[in-house]
Structures are given as structure tokens and as C-alpha cells.
PDB file of N, CA, C and O in Angstrom:
ATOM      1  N   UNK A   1      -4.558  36.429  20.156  1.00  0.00           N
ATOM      2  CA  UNK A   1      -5.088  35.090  20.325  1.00  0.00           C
ATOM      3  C   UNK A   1      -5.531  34.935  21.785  1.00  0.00           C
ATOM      4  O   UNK A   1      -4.727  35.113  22.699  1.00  0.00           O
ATOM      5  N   UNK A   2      -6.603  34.656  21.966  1.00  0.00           N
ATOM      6  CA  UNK A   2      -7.277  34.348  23.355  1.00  0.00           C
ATOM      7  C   UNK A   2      -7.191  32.968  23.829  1.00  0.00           C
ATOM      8  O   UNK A   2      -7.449  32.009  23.101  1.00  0.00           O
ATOM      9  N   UNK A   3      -6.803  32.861  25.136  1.00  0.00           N
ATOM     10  CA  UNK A   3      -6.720  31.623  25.633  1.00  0.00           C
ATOM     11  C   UNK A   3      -7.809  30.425  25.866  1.00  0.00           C
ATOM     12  O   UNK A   3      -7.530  29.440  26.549  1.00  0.00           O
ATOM     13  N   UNK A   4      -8.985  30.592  25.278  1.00  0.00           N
ATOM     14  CA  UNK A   4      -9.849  29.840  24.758  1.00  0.00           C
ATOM     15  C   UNK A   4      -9.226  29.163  22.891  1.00  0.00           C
ATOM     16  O   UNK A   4      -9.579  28.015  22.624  1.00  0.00           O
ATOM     17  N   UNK A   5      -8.429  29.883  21.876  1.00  0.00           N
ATOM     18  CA  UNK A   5      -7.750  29.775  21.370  1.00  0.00           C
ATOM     19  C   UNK A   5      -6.650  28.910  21.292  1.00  0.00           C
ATOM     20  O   UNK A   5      -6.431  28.125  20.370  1.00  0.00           O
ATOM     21  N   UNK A   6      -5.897  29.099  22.394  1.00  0.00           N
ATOM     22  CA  UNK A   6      -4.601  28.376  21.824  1.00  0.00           C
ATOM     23  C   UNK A   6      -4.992  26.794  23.116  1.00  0.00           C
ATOM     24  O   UNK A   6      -4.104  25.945  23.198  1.00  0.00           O
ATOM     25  N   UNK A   7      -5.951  26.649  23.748  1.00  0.00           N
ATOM     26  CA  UNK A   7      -6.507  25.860  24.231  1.00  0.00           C
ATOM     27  C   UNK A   7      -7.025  24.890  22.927  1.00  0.00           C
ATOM     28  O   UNK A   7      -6.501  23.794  22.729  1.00  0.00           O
ATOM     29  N   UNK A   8      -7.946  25.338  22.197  1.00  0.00           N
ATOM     30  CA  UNK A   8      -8.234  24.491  21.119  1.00  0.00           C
ATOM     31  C   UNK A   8      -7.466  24.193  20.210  1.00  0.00           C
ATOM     32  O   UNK A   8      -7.725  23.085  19.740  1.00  0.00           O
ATOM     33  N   UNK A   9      -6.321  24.885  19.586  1.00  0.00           N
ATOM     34  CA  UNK A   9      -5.199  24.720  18.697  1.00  0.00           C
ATOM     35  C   UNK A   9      -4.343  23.543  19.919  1.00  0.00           C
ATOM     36  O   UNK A   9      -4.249  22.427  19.409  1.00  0.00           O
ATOM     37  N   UNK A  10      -4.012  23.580  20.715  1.00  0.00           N
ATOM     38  CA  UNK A  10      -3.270  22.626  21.851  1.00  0.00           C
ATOM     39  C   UNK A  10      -4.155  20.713  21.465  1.00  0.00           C
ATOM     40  O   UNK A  10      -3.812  19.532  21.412  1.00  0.00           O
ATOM     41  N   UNK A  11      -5.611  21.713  21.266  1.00  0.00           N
ATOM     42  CA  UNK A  11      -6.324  20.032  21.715  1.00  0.00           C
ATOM     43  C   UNK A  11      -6.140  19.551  20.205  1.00  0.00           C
ATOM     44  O   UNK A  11      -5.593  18.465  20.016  1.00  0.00           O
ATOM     45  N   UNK A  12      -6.482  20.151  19.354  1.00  0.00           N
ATOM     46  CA  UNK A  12      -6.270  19.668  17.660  1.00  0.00           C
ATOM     47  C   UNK A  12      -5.291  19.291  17.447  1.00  0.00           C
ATOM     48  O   UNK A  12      -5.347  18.311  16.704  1.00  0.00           O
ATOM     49  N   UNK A  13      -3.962  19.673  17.829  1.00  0.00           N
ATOM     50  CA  UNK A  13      -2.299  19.331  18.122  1.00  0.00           C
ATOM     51  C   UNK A  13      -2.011  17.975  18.602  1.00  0.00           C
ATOM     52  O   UNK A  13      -1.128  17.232  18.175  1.00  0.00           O
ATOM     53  N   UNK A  14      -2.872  17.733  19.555  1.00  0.00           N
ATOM     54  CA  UNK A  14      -2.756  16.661  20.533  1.00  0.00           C
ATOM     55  C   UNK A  14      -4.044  15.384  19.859  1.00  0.00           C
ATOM     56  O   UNK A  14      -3.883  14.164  19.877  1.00  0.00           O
ATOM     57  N   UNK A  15      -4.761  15.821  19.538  1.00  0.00           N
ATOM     58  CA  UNK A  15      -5.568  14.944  18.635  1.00  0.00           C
ATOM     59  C   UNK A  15      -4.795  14.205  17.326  1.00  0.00           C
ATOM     60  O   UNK A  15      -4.777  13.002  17.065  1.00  0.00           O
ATOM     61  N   UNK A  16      -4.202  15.251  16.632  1.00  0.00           N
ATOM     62  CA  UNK A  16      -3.202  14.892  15.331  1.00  0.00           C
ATOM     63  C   UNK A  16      -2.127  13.923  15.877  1.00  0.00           C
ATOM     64  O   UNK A  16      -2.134  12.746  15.513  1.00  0.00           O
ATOM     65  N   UNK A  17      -1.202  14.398  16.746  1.00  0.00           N
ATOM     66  CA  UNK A  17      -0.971  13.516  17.094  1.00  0.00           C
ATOM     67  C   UNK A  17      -0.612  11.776  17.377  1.00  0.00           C
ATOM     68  O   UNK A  17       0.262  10.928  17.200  1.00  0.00           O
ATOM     69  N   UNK A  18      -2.402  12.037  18.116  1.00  0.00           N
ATOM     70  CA  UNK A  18      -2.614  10.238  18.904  1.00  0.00           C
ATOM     71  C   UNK A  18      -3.240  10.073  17.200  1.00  0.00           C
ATOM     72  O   UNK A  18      -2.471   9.231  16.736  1.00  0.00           O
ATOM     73  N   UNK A  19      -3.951  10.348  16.392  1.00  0.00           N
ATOM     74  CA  UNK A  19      -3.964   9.315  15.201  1.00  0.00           C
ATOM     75  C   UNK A  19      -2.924   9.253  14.173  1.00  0.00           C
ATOM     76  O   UNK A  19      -2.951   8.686  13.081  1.00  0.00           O
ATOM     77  N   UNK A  20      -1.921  10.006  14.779  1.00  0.00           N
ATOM     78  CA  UNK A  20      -0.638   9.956  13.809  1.00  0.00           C
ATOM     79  C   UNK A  20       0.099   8.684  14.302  1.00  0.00           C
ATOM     80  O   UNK A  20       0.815   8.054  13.524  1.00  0.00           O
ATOM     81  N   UNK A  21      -0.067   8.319  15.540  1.00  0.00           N
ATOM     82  CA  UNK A  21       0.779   7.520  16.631  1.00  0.00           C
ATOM     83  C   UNK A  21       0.302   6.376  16.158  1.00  0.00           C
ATOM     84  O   UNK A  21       0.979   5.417  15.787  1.00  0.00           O
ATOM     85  N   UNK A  22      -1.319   6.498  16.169  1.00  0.00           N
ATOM     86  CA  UNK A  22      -1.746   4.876  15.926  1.00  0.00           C
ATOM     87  C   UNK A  22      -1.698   4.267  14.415  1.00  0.00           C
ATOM     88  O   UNK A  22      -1.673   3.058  14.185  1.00  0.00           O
ATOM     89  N   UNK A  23      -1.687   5.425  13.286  1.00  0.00           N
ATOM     90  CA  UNK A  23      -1.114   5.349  12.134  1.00  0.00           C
ATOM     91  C   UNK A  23       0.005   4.384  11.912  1.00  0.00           C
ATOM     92  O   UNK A  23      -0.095   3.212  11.548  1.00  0.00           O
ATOM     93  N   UNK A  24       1.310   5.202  12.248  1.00  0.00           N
ATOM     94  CA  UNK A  24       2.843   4.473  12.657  1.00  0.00           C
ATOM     95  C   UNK A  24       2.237   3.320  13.117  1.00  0.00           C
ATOM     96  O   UNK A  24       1.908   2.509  12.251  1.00  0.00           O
ATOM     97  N   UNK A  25       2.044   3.093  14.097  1.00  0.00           N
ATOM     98  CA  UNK A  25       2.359   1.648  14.767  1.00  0.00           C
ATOM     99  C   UNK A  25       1.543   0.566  13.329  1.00  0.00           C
ATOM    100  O   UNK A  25       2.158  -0.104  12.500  1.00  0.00           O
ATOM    101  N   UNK A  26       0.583   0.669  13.409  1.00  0.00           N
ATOM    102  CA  UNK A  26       0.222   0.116  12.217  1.00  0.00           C
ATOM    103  C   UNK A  26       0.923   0.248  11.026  1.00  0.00           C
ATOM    104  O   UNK A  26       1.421  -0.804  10.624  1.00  0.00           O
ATOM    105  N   UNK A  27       1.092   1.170  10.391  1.00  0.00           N
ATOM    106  CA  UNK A  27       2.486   1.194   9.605  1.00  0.00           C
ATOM    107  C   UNK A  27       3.875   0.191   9.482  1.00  0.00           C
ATOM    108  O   UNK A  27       4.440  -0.609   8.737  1.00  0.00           O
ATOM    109  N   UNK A  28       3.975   0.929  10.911  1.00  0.00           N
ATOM    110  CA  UNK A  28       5.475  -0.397  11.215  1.00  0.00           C
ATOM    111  C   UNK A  28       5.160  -1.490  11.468  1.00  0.00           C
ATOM    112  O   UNK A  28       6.168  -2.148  11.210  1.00  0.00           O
ATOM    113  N   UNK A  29       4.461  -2.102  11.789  1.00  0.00           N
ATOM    114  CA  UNK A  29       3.722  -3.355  12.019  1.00  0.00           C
ATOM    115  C   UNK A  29       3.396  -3.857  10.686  1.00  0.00           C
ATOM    116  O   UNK A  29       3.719  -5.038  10.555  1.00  0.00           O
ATOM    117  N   UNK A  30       2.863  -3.335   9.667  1.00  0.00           N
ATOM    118  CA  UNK A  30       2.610  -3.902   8.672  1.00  0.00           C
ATOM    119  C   UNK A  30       4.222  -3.913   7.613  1.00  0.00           C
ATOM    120  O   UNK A  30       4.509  -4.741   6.749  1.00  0.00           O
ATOM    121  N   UNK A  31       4.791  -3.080   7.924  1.00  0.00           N
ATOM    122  CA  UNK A  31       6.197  -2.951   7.167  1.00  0.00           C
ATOM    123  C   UNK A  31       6.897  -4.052   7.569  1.00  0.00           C
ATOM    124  O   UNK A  31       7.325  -4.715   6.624  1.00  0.00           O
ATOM    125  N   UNK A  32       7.238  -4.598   8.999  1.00  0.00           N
ATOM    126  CA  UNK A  32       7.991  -5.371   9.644  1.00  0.00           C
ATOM    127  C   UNK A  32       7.510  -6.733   9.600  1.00  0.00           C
ATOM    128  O   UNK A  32       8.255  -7.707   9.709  1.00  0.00           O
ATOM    129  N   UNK A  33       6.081  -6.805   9.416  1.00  0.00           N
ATOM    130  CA  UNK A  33       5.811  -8.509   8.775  1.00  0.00           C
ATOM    131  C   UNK A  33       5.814  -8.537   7.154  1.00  0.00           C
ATOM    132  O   UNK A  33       5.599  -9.593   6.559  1.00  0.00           O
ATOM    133  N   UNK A  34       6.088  -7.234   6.422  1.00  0.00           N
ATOM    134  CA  UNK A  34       6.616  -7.605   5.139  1.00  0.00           C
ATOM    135  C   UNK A  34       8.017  -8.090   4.927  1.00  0.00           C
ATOM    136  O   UNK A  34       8.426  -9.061   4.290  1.00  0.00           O
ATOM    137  N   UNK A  35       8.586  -7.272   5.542  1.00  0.00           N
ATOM    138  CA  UNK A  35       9.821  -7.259   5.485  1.00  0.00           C
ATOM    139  C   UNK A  35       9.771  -9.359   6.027  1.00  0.00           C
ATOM    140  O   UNK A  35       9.762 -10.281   5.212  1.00  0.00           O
ATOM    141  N   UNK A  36       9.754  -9.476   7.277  1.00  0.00           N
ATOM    142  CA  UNK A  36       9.571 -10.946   7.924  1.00  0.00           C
ATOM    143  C   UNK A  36       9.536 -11.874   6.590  1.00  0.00           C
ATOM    144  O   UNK A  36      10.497 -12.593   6.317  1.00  0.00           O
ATOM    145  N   UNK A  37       8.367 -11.816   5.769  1.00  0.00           N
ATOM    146  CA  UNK A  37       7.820 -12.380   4.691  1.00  0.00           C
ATOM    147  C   UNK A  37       8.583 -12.426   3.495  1.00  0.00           C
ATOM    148  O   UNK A  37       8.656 -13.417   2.769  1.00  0.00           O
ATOM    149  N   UNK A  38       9.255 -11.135   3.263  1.00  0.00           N
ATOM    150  CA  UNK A  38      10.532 -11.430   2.033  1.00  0.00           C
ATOM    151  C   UNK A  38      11.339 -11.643   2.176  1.00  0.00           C
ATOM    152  O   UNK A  38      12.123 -11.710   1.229  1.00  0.00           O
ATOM    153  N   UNK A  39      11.881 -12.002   3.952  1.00  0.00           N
ATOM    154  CA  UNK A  39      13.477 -13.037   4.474  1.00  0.00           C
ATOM    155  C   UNK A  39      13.139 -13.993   4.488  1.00  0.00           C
ATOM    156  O   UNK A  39      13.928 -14.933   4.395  1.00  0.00           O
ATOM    157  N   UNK A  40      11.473 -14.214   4.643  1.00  0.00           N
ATOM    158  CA  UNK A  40      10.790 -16.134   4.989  1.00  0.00           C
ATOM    159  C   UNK A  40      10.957 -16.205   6.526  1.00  0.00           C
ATOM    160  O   UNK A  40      10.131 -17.046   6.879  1.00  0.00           O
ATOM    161  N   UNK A  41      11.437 -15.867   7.329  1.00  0.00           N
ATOM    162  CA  UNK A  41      11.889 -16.164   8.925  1.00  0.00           C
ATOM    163  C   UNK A  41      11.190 -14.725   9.608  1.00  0.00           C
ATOM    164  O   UNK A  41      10.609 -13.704   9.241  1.00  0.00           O
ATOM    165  N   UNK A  42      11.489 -15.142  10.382  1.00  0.00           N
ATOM    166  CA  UNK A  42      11.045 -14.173  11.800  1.00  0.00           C
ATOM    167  C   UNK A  42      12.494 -14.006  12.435  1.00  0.00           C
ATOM    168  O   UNK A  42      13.315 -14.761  12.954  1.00  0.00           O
ATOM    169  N   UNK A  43      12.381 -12.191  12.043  1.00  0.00           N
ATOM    170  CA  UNK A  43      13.647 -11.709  12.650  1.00  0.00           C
ATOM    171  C   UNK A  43      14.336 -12.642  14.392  1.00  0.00           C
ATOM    172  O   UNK A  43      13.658 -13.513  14.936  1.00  0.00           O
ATOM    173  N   UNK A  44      15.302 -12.324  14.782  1.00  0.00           N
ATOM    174  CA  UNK A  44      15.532 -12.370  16.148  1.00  0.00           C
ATOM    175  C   UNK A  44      15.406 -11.014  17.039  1.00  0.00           C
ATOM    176  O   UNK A  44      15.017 -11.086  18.205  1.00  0.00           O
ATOM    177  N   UNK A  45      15.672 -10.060  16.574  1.00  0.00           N
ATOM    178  CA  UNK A  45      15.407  -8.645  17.523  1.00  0.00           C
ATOM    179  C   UNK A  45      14.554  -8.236  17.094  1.00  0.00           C
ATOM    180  O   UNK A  45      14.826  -7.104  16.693  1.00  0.00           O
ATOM    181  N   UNK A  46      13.176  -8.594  16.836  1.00  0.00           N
ATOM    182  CA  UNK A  46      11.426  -8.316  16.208  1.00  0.00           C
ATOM    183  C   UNK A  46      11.340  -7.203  17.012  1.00  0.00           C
ATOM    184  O   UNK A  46      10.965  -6.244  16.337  1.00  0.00           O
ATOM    185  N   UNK A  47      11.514  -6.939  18.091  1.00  0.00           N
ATOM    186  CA  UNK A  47      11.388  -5.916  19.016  1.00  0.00           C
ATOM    187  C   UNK A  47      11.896  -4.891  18.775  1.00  0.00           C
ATOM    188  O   UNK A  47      11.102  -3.962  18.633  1.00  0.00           O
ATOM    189  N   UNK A  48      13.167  -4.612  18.642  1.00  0.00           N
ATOM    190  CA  UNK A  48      14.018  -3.582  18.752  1.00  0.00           C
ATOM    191  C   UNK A  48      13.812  -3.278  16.998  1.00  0.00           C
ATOM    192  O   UNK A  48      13.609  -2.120  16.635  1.00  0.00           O
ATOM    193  N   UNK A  49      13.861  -4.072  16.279  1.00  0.00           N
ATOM    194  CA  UNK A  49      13.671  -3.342  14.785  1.00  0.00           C
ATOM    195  C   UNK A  49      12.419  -3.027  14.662  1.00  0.00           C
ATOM    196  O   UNK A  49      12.303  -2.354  13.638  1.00  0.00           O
ATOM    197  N   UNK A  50      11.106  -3.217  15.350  1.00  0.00           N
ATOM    198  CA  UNK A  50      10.169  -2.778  15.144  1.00  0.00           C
ATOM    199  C   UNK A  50       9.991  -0.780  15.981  1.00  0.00           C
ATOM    200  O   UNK A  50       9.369   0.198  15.568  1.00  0.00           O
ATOM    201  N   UNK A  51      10.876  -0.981  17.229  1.00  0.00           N
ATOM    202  CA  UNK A  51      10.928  -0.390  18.115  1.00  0.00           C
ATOM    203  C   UNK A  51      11.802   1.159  17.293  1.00  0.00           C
ATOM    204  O   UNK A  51      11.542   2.342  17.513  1.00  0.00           O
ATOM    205  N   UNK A  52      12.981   0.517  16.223  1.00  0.00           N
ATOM    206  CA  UNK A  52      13.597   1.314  15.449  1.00  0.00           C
ATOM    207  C   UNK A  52      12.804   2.542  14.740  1.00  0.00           C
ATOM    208  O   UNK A  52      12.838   3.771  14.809  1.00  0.00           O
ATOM    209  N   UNK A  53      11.809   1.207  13.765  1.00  0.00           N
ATOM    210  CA  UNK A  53      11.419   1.873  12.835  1.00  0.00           C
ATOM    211  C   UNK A  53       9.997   2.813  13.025  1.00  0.00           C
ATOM    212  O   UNK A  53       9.527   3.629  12.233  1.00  0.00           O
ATOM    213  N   UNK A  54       9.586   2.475  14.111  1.00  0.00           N
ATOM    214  CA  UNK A  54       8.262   3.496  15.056  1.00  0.00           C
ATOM    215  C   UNK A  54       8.848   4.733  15.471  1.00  0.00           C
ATOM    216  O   UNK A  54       8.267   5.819  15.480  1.00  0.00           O
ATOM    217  N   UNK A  55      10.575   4.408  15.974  1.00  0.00           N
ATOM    218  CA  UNK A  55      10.890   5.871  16.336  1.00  0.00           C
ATOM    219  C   UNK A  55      11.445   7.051  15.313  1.00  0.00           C
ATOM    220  O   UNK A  55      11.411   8.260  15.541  1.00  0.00           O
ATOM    221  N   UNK A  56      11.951   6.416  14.161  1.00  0.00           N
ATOM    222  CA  UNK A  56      12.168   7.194  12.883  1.00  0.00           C
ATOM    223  C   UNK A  56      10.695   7.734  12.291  1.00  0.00           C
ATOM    224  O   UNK A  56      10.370   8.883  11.992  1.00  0.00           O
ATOM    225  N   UNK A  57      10.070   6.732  12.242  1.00  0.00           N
ATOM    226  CA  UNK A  57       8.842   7.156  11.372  1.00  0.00           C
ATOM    227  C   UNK A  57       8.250   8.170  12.372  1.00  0.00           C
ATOM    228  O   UNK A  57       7.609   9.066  11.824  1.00  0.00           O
ATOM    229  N   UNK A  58       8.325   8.233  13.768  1.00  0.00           N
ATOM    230  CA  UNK A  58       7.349   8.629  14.723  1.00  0.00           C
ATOM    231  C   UNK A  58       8.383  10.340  14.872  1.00  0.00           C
ATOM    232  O   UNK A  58       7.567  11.228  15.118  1.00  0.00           O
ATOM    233  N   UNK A  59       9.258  10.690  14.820  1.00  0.00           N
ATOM    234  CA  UNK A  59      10.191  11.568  15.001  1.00  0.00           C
ATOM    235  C   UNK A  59       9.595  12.570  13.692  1.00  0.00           C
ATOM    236  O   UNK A  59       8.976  13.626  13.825  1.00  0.00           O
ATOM    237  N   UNK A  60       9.951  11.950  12.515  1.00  0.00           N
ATOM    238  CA  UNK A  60       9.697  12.601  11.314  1.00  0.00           C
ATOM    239  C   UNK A  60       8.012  13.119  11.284  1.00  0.00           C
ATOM    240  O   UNK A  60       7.622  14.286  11.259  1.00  0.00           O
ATOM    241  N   UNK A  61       7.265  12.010  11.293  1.00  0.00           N
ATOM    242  CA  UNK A  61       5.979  12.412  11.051  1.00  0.00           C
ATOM    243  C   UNK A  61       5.322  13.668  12.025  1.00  0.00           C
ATOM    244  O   UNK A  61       4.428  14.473  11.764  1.00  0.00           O
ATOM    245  N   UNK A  62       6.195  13.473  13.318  1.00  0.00           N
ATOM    246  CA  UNK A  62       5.715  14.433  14.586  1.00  0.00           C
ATOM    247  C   UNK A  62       5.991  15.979  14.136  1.00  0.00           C
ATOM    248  O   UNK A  62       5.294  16.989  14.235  1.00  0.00           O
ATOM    249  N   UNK A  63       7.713  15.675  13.430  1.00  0.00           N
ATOM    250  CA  UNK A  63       7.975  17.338  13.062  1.00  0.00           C
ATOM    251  C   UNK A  63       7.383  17.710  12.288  1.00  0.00           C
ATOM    252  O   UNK A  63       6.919  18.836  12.468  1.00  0.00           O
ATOM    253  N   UNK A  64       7.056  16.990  10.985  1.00  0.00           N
ATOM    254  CA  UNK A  64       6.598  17.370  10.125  1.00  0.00           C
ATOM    255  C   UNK A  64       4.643  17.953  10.685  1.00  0.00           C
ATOM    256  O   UNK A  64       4.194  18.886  10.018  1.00  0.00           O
ATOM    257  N   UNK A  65       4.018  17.564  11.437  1.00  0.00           N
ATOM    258  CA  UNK A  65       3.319  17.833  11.905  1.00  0.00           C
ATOM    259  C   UNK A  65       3.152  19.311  12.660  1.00  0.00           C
ATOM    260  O   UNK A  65       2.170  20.053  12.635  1.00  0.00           O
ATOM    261  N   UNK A  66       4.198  19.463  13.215  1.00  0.00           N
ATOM    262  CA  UNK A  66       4.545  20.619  14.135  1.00  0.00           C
ATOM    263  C   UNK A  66       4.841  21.793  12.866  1.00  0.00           C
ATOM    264  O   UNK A  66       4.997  22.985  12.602  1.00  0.00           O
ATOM    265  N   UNK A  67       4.806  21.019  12.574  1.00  0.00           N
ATOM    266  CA  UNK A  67       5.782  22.212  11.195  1.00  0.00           C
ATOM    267  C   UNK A  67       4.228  23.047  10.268  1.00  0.00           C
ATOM    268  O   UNK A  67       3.808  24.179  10.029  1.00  0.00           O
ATOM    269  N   UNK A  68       3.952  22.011  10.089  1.00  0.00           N
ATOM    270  CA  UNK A  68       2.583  22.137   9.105  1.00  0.00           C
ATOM    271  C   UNK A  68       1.106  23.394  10.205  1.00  0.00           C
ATOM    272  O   UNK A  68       0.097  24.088  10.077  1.00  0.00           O
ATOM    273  N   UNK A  69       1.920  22.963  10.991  1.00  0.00           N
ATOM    274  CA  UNK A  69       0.550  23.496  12.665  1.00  0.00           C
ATOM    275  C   UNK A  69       1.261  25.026  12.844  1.00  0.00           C
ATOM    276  O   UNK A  69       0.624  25.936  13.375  1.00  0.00           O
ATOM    277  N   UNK A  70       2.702  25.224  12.325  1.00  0.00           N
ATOM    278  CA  UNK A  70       3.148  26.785  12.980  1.00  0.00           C
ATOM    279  C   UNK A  70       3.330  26.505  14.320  1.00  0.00           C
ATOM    280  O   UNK A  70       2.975  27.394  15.094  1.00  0.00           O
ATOM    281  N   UNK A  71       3.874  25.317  14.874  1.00  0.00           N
ATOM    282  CA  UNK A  71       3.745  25.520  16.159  1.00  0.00           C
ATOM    283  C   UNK A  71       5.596  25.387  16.615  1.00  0.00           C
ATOM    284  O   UNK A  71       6.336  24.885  15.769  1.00  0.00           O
ATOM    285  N   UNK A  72       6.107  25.791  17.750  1.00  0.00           N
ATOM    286  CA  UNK A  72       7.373  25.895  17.939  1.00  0.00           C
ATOM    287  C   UNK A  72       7.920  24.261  18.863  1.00  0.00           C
ATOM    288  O   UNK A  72       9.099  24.092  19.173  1.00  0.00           O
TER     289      UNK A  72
END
């Protein structure tokens, strides 16, 4: 593999990524005003449970990404 190679596999990596990132947030954002909507209220820690569920979803989706790419 030539380093023109793993230069472009790096940038496709890093591309997947940032629309995986902006995926999630939208994701959790739309999950967390459902959720809002079937208690009727607006949580009190909106932050931190939104903040929760970006880092689960964002953890999983990343490995699973890495995983799918062969990458270490």
C-alpha cells in the first residue's frame, strides 16, 4: 500500500465519520423531543440526556464503522 493510499483511505475514514456525527446528533435530537412529547414536559437535564444518548449512539456507530473500514 502506497502512501498516496492510506492517505485517501484516512480521508474516506474521516469523511464517514463527520456524516456519521451529523447523522447522530440529528438522531438524538429527534429521539429526545420524542421521548419530551410522550412524558408531555421538557426533561430537566435536556442536556446531559441528550449529551448521554450522542455518546452511546456516537461510540457504537464509530466502532462499528472502524470495523466495517478494516481499520485498527
Amino acid at each position: 500500500m502506497t502512501h498516496y493510499d492510506k492517505d485517501a483511505r484516512g480521508s474516506m475514514q474521516s469523511l464517514y465519520f463527520t456524516i456519521a456525527a451529523v447523522v447522530l446528533y440529528l438522531v438524538s435530537d429527534r429521539l429526545l423531543d420524542g421521548l419530551e412529547r410522550r412524558a408531555g414536559r421538557r426533561f430537566e437535564n435536556r442536556s446531559v440526556i441528550f449529551f448521554g444518548m450522542l455518546l452511546g449512539l456516537s461510540l457504537a456507530t464509530f466502532a462499528l464503522i472502524r470495523a466495517l473500514l478494516g481499520t485498527p
